[in-house]
C-alpha positions as CSV (number, residue, x, y, z in Angstrom):
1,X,115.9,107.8,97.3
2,X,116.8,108.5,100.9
3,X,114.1,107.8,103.7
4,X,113.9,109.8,107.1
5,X,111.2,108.7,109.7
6,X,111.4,111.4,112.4
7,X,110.0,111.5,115.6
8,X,109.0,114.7,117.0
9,X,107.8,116.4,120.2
10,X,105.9,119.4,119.7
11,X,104.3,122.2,122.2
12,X,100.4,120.2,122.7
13,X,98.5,123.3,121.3
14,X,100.7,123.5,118.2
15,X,100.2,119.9,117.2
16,X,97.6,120.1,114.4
17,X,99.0,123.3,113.4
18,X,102.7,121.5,113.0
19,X,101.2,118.8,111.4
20,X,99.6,120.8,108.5
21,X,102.8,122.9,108.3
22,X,105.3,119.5,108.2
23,X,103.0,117.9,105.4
24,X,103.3,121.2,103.2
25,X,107.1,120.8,103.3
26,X,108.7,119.0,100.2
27,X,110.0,116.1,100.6
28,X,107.6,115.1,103.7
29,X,104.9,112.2,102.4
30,X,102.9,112.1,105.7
31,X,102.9,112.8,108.8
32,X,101.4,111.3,111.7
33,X,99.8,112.2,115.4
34,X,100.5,109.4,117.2
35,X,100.4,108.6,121.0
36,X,103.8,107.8,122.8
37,X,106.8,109.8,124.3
38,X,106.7,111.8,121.1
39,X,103.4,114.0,119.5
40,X,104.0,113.3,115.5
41,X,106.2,111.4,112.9
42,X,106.9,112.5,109.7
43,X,108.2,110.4,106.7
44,X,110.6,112.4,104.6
45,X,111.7,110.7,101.1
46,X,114.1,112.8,99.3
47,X,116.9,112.2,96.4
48,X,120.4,112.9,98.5
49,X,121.0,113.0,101.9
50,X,122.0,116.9,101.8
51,X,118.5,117.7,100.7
52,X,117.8,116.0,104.7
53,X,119.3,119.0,105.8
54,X,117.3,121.5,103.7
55,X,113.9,119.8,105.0
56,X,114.4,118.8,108.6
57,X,117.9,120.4,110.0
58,X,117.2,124.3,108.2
59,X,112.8,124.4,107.9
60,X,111.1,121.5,110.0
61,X,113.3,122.0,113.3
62,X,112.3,125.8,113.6
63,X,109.2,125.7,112.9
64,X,107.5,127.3,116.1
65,X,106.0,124.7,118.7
66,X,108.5,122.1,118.1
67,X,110.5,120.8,121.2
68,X,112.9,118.2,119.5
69,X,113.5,116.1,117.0
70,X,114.6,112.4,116.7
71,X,116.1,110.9,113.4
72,X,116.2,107.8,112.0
73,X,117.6,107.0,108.5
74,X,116.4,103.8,106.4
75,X,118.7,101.6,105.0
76,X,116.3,99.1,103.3
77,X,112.8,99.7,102.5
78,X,110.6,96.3,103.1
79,X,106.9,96.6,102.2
80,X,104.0,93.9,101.8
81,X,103.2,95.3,98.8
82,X,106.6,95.7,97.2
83,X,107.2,92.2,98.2
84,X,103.9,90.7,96.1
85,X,104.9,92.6,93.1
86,X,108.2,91.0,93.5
87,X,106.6,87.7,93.3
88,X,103.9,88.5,90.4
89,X,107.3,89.4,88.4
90,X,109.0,85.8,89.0
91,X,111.5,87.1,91.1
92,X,112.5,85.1,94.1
């Protein structure tokens, strides 16, 4: 599984509207308004890192309203709650 978090900046007005439109896309487990030098962020966790392409590079990046994109790829996932089942299975 590959994980994207990507930081976009969106046209104000088109904010809620983008952020409906981003969480129908496959692929795209939430998305967030948040407040900062970008409008929204949207996890993306897909099987390959083509299938990246097919969500953000060819559908989210022209959807109308949005300015730019940022990128940022996960190499390791770390999780409160990945780590406690990791310790209620023994493992060290």
């Amino acid at each position: 599984m590959v994980t994207a978090i990507v930081m976009i900046k969106a046209e104000t007005s088109r904010i809620p509207e983008l952020a409906n439109q981003i969480t129908e896309m496959n692929g795209v487990q939430e998305v967030f308004s948040v407040a900062g030098r970008v409008d929204l962020i949207a996890i993306v966790k897909v099987a390959r890192n083509e299938d990246l392409a097919d969500v953000i590079s060819d559908k989210m990046r022209h959807l109308e309203g949005i300015v730019e994109t940022e990128t940022m790829i996960a190499f390791r996932a770390y999780s409160k709650k990945e780590l406690e089942a990791g310790f209620e299975l023994g493992l060290d």
